[in-house]
C-alpha positions in Angstrom: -98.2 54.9 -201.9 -94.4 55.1 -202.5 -92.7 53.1 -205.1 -90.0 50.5 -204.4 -87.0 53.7 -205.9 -88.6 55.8 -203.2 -88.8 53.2 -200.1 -85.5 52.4 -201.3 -84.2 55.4 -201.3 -85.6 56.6 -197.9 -84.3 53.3 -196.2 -80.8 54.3 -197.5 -81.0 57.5 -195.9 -82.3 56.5 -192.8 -79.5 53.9 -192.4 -76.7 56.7 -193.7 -77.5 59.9 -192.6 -75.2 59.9 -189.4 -72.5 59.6 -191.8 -74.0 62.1 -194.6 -74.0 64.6 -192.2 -70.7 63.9 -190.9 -69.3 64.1 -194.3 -71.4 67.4 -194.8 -70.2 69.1 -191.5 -66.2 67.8 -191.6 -66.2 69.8 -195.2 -68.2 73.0 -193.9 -68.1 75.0 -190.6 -71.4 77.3 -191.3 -74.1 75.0 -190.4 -76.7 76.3 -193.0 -74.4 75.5 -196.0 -73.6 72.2 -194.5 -77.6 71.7 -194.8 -77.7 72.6 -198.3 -74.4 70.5 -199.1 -76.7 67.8 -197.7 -79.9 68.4 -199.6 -77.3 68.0 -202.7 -75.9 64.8 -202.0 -79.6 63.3 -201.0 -80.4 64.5 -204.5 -77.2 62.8 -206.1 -78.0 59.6 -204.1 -81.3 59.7 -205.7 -80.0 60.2 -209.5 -77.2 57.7 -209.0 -79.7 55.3 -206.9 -80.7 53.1 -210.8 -76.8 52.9 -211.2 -75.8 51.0 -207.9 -74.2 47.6 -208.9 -73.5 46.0 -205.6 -69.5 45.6 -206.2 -69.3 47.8 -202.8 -70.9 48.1 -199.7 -74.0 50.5 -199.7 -72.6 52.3 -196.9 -69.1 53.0 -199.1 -71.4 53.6 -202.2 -73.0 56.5 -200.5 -70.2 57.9 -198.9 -68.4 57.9 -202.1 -71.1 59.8 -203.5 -71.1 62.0 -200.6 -67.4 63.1 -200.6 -67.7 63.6 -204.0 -71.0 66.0 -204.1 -69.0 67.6 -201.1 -65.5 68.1 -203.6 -67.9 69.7 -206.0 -70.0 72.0 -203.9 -66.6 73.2 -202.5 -65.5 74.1 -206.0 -68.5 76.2 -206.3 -68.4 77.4 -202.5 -64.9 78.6 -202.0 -65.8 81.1 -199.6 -67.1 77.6 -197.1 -63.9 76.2 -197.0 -63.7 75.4 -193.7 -63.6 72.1 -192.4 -65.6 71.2 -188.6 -64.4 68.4 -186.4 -66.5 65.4 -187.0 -70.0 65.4 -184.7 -68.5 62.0 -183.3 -65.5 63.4 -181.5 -66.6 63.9 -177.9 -65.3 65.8 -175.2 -65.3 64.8 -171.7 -67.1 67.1 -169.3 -65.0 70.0 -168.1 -65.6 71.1 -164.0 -64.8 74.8 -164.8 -65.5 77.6 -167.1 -62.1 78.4 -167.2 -61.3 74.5 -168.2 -64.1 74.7 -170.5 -62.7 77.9 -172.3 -59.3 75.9 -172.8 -61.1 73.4 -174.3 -62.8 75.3 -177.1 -60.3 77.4 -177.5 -58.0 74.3 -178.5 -60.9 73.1 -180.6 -61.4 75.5 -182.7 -57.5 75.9 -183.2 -57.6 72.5 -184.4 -60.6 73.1 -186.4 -58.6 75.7 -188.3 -55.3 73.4 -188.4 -57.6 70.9 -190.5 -59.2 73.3 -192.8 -55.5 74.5 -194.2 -55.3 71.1 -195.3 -55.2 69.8 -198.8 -59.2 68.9 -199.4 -58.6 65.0 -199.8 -56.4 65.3 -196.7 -59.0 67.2 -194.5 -61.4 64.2 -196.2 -58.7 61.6 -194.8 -58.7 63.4 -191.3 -61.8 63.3 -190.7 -62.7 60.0 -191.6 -60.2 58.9 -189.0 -61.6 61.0 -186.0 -64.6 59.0 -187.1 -62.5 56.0 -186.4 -63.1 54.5 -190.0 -60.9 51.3 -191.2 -57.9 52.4 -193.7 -59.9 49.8 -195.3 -62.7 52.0 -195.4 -60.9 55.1 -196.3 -59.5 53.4 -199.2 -62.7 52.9 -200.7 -64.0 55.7 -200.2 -61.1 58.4 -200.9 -60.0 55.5 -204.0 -56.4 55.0 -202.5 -55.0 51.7 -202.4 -54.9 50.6 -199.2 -51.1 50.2 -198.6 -51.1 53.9 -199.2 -53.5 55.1 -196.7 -51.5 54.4 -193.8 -48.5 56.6 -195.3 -50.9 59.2 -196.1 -52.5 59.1 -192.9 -49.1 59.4 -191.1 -48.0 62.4 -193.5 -51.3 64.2 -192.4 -50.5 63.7 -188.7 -47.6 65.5 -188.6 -48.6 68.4 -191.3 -51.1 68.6 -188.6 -49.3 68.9 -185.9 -46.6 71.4 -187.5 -49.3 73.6 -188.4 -50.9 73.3 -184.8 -47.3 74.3 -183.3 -46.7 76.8 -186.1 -50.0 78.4 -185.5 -50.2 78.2 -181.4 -46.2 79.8 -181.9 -47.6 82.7 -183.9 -50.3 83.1 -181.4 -53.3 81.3 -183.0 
C-alpha cells in the first residue's frame, strides 16, 4: 500500500502532467530527450515534494520546479536546444496538401524563430501560446508582474524580426 508522500505525489502528477510535458516539449524538439527531461523533473518534484510550504499555488510550485530542472538539463544538453511549439497550439484543418505543406512549413520556421531566443524568453513564449496569465508567468519565470508585459512585448517583436529576417534569407 502506498504511503501518503507517494499518493501525494502521484495525485500531483496526475493533476500536472499536461503542463510538465508542455514545459518538457517547449524546451526540446527531439521527443526522446523531452521524455527523459520529464523523468528528471518527476524526480525533482519528488525530492522537493517534503519542502512545499503552501505560499504558492501547487500548480505554480511545480512548474517552477519544472522550468527550472528544464534550465538545468539544457546546461548539460546543449546539443537539444531547440525549443517545440507548445502541444496546446492547434491548427485548423487544412483542405489541401498543398495548404497543409504551407502550414508546416511556417510551423517549423517559427519553431526555429523561438529556439534563437534567449532561454528565459523562449520560457516566456511559450507560456503565452499556452495562454497563461502574466500573473502566472510572473510566478513562475520570478519577474515582477509589471515587467512581464514589457518583456512579453520585447519578445514579440524580436520574434517577428527574426521570422522576417529568416523568411528574407530564405528560411
Amino acid at each position: 500500500m502506498p504511503d501518503i508522500k507517494e499518493q501525494e505525489f502521484n495525485e500531483l502528477i496526475k493533476e500536472n502532467h499536461a503542463s510538465i510535458y508542455r514545459i518538457c516539449r517547449a524546451y526540446l524538439y527531439d521527443v526522446s530527450h523531452a521524455n527523459d527531461l520529464y523523468q528528471e523533473i518527476l524526480f525533482q518534484v519528488w525530492k522537493s515534494l517534503q519542502n512545499f510550504k503552501g505560499q504558492a499555488r501547487v500548480s505554480t510550485w511545480i512548474y517552477r520546479i519544472a522550468v527550472n530542472t528544464a534550465f538545468s538539463y539544457n546546461l548539460k544538453n546543449k546539443k537539444h536546444d531547440h525549443v517545440s511549439l507548445p502541444d496546446s497550439v492547434q491548427l485548423p484543418y487544412e483542405e489541401t496538401l498543398s495548404d497543409k505543406k504551407e502550414q508546416e512549413q511556417r510551423l517549423e520556421h517559427m519553431r526555429y524563430c523561438i529556439s534563437q531566443l534567449e532561454t528565459q524568453d523562449r520560457l516566456i513564449i511559450s507560456l503565452v501560446l499556452e495562454d497563461k496569465s502574466y500573473k502566472d508567468i510572473a510566478e513562475i519565470v520570478g519577474l515582477n508582474l509589471s515587467n512581464v508585459g514589457v518583456k512579453i512585448n520585447r519578445i514579440k517583436t524580436r520574434l517577428l524580426k527574426l521570422m522576417q529576417t529568416t523568411q528574407a534569407n530564405g528560411f
